[in-house]
ZADO-1210 file (C-alpha; in nm, 4 decimals, padded with zeros to 6 digits):
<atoms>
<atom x="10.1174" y="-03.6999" z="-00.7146" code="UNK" pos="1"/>
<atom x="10.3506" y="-03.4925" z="-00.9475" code="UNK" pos="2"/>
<atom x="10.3066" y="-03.2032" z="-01.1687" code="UNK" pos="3"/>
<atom x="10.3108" y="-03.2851" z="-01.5657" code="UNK" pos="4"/>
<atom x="10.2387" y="-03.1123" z="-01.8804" code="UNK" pos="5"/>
<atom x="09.9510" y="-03.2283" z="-02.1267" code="UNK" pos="6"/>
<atom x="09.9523" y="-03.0884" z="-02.4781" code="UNK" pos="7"/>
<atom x="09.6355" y="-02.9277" z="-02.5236" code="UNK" pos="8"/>
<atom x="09.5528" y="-02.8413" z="-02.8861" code="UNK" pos="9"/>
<atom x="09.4052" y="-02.4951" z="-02.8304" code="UNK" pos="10"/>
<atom x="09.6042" y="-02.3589" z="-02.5893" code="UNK" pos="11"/>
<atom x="09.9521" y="-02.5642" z="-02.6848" code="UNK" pos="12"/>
<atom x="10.0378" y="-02.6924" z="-02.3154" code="UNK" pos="13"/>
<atom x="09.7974" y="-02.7764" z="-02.0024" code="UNK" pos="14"/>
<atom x="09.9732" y="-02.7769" z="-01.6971" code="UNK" pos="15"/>
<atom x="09.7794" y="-03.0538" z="-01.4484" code="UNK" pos="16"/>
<atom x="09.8731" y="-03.3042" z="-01.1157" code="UNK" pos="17"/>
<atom x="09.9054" y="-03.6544" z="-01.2366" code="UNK" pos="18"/>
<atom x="09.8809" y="-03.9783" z="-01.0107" code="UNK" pos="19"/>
<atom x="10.2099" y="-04.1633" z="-01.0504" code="UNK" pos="20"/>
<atom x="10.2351" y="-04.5249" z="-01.1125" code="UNK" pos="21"/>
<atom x="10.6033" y="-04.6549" z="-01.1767" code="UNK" pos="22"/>
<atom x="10.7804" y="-05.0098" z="-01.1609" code="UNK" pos="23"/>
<atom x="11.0481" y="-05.2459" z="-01.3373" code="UNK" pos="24"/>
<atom x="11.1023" y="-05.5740" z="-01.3519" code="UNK" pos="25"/>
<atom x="11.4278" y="-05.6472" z="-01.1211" code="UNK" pos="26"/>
<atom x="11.7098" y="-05.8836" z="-01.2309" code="UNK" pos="27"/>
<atom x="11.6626" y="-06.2157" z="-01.0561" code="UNK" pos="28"/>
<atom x="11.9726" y="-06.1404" z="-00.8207" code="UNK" pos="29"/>
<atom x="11.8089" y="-05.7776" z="-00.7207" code="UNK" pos="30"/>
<atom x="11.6107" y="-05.8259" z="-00.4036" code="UNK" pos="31"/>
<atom x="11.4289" y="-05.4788" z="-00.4194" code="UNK" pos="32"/>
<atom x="11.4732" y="-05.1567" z="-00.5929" code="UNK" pos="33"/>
<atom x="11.5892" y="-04.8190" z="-00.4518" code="UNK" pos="34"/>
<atom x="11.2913" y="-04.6182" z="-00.4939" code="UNK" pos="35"/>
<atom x="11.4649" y="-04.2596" z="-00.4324" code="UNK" pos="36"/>
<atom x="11.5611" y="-04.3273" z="-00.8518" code="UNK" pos="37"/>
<atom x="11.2041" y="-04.3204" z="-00.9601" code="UNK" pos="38"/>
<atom x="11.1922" y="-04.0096" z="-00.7946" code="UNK" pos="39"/>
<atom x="11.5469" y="-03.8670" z="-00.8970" code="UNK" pos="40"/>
<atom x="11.4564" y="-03.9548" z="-01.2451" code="UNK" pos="41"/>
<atom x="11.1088" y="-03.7678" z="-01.2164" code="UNK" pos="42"/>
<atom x="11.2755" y="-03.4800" z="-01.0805" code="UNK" pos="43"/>
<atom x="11.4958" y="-03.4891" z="-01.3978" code="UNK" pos="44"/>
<atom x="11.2426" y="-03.4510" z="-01.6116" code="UNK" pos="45"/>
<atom x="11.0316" y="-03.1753" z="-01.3967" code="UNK" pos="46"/>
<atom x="10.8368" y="-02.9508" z="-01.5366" code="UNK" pos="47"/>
<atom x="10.8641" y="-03.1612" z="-01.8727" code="UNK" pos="48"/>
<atom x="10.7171" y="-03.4292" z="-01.8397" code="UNK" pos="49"/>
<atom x="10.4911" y="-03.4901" z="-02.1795" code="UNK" pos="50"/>
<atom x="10.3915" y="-03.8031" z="-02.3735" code="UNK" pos="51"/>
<atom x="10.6587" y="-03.6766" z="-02.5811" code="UNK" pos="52"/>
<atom x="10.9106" y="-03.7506" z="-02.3498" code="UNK" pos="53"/>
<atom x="10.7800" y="-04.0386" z="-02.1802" code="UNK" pos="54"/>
<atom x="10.9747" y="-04.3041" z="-02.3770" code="UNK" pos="55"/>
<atom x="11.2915" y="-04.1253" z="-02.2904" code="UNK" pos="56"/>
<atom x="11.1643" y="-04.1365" z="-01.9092" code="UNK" pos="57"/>
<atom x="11.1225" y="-04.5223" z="-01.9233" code="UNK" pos="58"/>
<atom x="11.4536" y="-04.5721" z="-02.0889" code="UNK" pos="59"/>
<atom x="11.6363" y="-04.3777" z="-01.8115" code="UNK" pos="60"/>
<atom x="11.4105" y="-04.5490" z="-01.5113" code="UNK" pos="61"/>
<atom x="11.5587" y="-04.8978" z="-01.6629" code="UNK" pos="62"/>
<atom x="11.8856" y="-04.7812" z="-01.7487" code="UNK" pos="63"/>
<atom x="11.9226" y="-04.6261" z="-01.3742" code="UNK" pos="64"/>
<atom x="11.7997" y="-04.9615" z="-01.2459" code="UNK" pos="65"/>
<atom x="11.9064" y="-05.2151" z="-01.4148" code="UNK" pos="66"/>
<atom x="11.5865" y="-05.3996" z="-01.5569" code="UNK" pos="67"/>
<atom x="11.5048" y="-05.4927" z="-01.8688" code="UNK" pos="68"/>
<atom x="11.1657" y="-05.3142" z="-01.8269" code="UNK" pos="69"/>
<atom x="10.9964" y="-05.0423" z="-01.7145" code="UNK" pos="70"/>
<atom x="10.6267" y="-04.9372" z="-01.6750" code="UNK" pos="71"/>
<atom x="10.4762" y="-04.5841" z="-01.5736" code="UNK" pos="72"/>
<atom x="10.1369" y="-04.4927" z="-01.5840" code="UNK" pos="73"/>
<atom x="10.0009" y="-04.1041" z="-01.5449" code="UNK" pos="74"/>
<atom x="09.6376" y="-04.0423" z="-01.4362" code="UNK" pos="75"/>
<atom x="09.5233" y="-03.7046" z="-01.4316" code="UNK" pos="76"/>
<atom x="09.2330" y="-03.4734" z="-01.5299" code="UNK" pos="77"/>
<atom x="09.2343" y="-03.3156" z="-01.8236" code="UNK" pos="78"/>
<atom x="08.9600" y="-02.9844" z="-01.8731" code="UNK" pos="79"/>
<atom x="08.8460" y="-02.8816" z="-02.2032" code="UNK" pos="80"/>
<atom x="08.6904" y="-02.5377" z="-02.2306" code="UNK" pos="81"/>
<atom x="08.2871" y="-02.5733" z="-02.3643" code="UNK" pos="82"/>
<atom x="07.9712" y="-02.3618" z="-02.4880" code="UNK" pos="83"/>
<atom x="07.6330" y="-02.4706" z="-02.3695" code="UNK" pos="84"/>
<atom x="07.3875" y="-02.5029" z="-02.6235" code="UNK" pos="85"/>
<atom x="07.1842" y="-02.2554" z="-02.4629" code="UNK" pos="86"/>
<atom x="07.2821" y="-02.0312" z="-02.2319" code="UNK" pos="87"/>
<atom x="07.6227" y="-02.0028" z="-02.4562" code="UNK" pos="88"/>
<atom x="07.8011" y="-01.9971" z="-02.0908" code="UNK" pos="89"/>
<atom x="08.1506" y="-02.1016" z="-02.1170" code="UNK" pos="90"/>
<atom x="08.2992" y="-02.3565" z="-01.8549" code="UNK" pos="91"/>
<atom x="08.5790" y="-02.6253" z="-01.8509" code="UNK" pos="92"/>
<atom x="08.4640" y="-02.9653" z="-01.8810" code="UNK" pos="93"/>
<atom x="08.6707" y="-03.2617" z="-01.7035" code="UNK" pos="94"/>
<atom x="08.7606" y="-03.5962" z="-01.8533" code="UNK" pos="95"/>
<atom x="08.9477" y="-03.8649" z="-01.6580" code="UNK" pos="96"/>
<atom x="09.3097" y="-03.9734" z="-01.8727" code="UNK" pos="97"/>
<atom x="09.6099" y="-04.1678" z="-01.8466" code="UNK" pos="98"/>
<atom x="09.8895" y="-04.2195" z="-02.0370" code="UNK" pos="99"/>
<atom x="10.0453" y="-04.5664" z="-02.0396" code="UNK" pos="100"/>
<atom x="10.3943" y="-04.6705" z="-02.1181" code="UNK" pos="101"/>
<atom x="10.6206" y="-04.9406" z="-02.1391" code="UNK" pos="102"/>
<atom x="10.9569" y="-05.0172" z="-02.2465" code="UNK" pos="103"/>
<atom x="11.1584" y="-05.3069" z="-02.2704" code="UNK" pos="104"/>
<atom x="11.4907" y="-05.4207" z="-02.4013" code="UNK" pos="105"/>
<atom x="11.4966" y="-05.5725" z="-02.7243" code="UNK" pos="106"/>
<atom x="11.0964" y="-05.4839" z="-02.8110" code="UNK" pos="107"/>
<atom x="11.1264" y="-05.1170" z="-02.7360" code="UNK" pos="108"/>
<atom x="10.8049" y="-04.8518" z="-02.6437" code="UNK" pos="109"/>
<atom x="10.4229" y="-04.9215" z="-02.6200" code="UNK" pos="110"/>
<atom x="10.1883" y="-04.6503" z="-02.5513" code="UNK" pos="111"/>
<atom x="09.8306" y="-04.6548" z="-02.4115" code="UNK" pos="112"/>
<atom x="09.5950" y="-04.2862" z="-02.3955" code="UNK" pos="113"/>
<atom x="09.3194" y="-04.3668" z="-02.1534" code="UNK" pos="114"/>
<atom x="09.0360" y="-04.1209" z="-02.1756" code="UNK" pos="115"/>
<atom x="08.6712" y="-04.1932" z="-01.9725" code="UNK" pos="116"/>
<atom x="08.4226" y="-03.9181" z="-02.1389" code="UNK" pos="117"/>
<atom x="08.0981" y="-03.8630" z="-01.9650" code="UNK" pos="118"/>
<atom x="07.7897" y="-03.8659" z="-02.2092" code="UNK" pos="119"/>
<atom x="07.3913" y="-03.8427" z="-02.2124" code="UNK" pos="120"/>
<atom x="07.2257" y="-04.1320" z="-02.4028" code="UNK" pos="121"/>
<atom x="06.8886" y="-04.2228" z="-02.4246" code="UNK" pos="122"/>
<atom x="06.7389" y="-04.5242" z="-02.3031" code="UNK" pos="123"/>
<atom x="06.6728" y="-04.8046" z="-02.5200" code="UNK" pos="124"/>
<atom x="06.4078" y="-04.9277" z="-02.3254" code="UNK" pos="125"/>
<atom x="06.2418" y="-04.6442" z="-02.2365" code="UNK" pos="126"/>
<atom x="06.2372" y="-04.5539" z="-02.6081" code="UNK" pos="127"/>
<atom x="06.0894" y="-04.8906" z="-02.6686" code="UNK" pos="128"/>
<atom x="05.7874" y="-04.8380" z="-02.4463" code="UNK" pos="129"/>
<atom x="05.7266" y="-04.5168" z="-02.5100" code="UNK" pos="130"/>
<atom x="05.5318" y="-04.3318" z="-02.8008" code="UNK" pos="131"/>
<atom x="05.5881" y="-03.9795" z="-02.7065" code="UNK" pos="132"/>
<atom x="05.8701" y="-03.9588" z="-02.4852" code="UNK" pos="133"/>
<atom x="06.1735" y="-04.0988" z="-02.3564" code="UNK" pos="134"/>
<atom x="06.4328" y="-04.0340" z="-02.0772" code="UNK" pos="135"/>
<atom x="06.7839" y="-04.0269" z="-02.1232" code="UNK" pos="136"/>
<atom x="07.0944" y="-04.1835" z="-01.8693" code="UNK" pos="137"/>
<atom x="07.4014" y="-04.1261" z="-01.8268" code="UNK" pos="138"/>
<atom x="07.7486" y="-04.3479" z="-01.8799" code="UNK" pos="139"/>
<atom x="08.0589" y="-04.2833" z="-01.9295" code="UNK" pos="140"/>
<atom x="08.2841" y="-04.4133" z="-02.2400" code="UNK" pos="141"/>
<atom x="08.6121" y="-04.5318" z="-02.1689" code="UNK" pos="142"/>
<atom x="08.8515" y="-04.5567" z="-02.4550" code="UNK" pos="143"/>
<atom x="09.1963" y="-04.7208" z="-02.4676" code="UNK" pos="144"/>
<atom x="09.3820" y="-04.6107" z="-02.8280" code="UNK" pos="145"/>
<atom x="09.7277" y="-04.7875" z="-02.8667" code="UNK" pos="146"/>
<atom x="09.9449" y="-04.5471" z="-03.0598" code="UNK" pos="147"/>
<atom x="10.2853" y="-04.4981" z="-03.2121" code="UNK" pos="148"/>
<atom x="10.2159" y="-04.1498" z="-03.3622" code="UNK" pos="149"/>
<atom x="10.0449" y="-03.8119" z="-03.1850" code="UNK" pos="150"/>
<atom x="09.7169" y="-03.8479" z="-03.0529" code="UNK" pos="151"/>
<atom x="09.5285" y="-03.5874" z="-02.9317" code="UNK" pos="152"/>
<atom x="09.2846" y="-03.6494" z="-02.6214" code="UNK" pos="153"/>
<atom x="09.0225" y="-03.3456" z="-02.7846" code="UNK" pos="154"/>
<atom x="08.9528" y="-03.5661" z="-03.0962" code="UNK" pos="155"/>
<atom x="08.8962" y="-03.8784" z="-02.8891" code="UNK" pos="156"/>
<atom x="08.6588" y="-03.6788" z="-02.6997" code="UNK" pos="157"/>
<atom x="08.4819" y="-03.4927" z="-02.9457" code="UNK" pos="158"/>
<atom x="08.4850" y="-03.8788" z="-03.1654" code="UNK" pos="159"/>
<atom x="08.2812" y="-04.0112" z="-02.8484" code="UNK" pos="160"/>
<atom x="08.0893" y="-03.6998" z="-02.7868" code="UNK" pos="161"/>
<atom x="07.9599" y="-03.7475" z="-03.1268" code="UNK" pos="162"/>
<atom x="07.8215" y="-04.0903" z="-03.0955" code="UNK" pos="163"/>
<atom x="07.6858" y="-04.0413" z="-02.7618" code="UNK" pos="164"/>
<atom x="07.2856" y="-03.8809" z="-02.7720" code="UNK" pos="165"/>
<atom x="07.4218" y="-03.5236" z="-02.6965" code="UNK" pos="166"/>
<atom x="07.7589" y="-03.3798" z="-02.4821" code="UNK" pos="167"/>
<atom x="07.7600" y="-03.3235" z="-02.1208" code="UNK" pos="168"/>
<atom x="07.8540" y="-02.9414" z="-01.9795" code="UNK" pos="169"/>
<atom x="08.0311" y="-02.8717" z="-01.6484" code="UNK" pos="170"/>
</atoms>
């Protein structure tokens, strides 16, 4: 677990605990890795540590040791702030995320955003059967968006939110 920094496109910067995932490919002569430099280079970047940066991150891990790729993944939960319909309470909402990079020599950066959006829909069957009445279920929508420029995890979520029945509220 390490502290990162999501940007957050009401509030400019989130500040959240992200699961760390982090490996290289090793030369073939390279029997193992020293895995205090993941760390060190982590600790380089505390307290910064953005999708902005995240290509810079990579290219240090596989500068630092010596492979040809590297690979880091960052889960976390990110909240966005909702009204109920109703009640016009206010509460944070979570949705499940992860940022996914790679870079390698000679092909350069590739970036996955991971978001999983709980949603209501209602039942196809159910409708089907029913004249008057129909139950809805939940699911969750997990979407993968390959990007090169800025993607913000809001409009993903608000894009599924919007093709789901209705939204969910903490």
């Amino acid at each position: 677990s390490y502290p990162i920094e999501v940007l957050d496109k009401k509030n400019v910067k989130q500040g959240t605990t992200a699961t760390v995932n982090m490996y290289v490919d090793l030369p073939h002569q390279f029997k193992g890795t020293h895995m205090s430099r993941f760390i060190e280079v982590l600790n380089d970047y505390r307290g910064e540590i953005t999708i902005r940066n995240m290509s810079e991150i990579l290219k240090e891990i596989s500068r630092s040791l010596e492979a040809q790729s590297a690979h880091m993944e960052l889960s976390f939960k990110y909240f966005i702030e909702k009204e109920a319909p109703v009640s016009k309470s206010k509460s944070l909402m979570g949705y499940d995320c992860r940022f996914i990079g790679a870079y390698t020599a000679g092909n350069g950066e590739d970036f996955i955003l991971e978001v999983t959006v709980p949603v209501m829909n209602l039942c196809p069957c159910s409708k089907e059967i029913s004249e008057t009445a129909a139950h809805n279920q939940r699911g969750e929508v997990v979407v993968r968006v390959r990007f090169n420029d800025f993607v913000w995890i809001e409009d993903i979520v608000s894009l599924v939110e919007q093709s789901a029945s209705c939204d969910l509220y903490a």
